[in-house]
N, C-alpha and C positions, 0 to 999 in steps of 0.2 A: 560224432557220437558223444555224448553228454556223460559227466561223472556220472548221476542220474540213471543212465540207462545201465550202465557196467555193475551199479548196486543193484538194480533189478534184477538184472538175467542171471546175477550171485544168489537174490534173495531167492528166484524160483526155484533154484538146486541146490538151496544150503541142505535135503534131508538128505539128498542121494550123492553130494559132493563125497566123501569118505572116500565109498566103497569102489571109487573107480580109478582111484590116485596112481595104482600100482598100472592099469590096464593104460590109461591116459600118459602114465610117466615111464615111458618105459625102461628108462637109468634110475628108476626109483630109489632103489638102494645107495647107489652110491651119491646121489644126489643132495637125499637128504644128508647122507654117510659122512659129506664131506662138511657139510656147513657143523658137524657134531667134530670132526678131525679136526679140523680148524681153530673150533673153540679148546681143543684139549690143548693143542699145541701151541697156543694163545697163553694158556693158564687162567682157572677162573677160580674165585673165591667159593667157596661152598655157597656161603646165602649170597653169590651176587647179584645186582641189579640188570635186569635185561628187558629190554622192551622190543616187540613183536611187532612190525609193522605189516599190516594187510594180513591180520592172523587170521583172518576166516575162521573154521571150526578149530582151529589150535593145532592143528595137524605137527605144525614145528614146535613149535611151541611145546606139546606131547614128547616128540625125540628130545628135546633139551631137559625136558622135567627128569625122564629116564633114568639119563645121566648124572645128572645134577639134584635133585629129590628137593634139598633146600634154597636153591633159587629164588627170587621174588621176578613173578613173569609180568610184565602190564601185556594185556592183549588189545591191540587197536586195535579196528577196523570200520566200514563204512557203511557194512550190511548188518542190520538186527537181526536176520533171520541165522545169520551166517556164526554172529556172536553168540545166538542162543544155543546154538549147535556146541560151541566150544565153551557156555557155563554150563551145559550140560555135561560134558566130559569131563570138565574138573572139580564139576558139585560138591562142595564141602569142604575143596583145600584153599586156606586163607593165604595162602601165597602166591596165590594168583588173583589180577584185580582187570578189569574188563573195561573199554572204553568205545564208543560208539563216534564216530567223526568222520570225515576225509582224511587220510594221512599226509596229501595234498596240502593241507593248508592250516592242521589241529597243531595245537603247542604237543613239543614233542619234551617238554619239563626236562628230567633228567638232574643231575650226569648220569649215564649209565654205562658197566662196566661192557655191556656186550651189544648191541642193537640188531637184528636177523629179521631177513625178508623174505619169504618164498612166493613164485609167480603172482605178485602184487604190483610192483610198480612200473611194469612193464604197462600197465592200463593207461599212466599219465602220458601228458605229452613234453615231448623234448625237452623246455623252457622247464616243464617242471620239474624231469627229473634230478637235473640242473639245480635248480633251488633249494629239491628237498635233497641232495645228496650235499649241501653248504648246511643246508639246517641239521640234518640227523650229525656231520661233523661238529657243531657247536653241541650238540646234546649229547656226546659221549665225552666220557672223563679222560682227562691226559693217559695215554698207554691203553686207550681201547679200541674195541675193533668193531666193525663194521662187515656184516655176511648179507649179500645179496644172493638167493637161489632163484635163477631167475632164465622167461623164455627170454631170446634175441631175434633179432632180426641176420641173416644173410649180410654178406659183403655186399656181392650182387644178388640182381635178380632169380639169375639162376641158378644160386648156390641157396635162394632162399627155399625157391623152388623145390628142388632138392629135402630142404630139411623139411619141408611141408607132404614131402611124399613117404621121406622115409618115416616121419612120424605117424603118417596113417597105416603106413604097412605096417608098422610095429604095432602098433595099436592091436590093430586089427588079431596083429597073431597070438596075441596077448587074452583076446578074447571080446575086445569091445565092438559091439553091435552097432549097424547104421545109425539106429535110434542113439545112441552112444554118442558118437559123432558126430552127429547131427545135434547133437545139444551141446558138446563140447565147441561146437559151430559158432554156435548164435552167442556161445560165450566172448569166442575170438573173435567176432564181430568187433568187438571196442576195445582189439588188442592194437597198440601203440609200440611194439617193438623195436630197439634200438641195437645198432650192431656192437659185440662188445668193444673195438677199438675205441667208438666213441663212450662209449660209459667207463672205462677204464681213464681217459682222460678228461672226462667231468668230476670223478671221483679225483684225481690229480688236482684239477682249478680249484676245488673244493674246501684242500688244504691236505688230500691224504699223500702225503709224500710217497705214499708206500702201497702200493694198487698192483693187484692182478688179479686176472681170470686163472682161478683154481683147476679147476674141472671142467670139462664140455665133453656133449655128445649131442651131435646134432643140433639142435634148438635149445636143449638146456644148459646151461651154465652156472655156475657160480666161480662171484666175484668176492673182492673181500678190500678192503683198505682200513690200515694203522692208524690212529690216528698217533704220533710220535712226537707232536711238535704241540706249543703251547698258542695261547692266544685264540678271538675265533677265526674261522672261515675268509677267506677272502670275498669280500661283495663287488669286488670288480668285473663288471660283464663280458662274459667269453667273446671273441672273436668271431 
């Protein structure tokens, strides 16, 4: 499945993405809760620099504003229909600035004090996640941090299995309809999932001395790594 198709089946449901996050995410709160805990306990400048990778309609992007008011957010993303959704929500506020690319493969400029990801880069594939988690480390300033909120893959099989079943019955009790599911489906079709041991130690090759998985329930996770140390990224190819 093609970057290509993963921005399509975003663009089809950038109207009704929103309204299902809570039904679809069933740790919602804490989910997003922790990538906002994190930054506190981080410490952020009032007007600091943060850049939103795979920010869709601004969903994080939104909790961070909350907190933070004067912030400057850059919002990536890959889908137009997806970004138009999120200039929509933040119409008017000049601190927020909007970008259109692959996060794949777009200059990620910078430094920036904070860089935060929700269910986005789980899309790419291994080799990539690999690259861009060496790239977004050269694009954060000395002492910044790095938040992925993110699905995973299972150890095994059938631990993945598992989090594939518990996530429908949760859903489900949540309130989301077959139709629901069924389009949450054809999303997950071009989902790329990685287990977190392995992204905790490509986030490590990286250059983040300092990596862990914060938070999980079932399939969701968030991860985070410091960057602590000077100079950039290592380009020596993993094993």
């Amino acid at each position: 499945m093609s970057h290509a198709a993963t921005i399509k089946a975003f663009d089809k449901d950038a109207a009704d993405y929103d309204a299902l996050r809570r039904k679809l995410i069933p740790c919602y709160d804490l989910f997003y809760g922790t990538v906002i805990t994190l930054i506190e306990e981080h410490g952020l400048a009032p007007d600091a620099r943060i850049l939103d990778l795979g920010a869709g309609t601004g969903l994080l992007s939104e909790h961070v504003l909350r907190r933070w008011p004067q912030a400057h957010i850059h919002l990536l993303d890959g889908s137009n229909e997806m970004l138009k959704q999120a200039r929509d929500r933040f119409a008017g506020n000049p601190r927020l600035s909007f970008q259109c690319a692959e996060f794949s493969t777009a200059d990620l400029a910078g430094p920036w004090d904070v860089i935060v990801s929700a269910v986005a880069i789980h899309h790419l594939y291994d080799d990539e996640k690999k690259l861009l988690y060496r790239r977004i480390f050269d694009a954060l300033k000395q002492g910044g941090l790095f938040i992925n909120a993110e699905q995973v893959q299972g150890p095994t099989p059938a631990i993945h299995a598992l989090y594939e079943k518990m996530w429908r019955d949760q859903a489900q009790s949540l309130g989301a309809t077959p139709a629901d599911l069924e389009a949450a489906a054809l999303r997950m079709a071009t989902d790329r999932c990685a287990p977190i041991e392995d992204q905790i130690a490509w986030l490590r090759e990286a250059g983040f001395a300092e990596a862990d998985c914060l938070f999980k329930a079932w399939r969701f996770a968030v991860m985070a790594g410091w960057r602590r140390t000077k100079g950039p990224a290592s380009t020596k190819p993993s094993s």
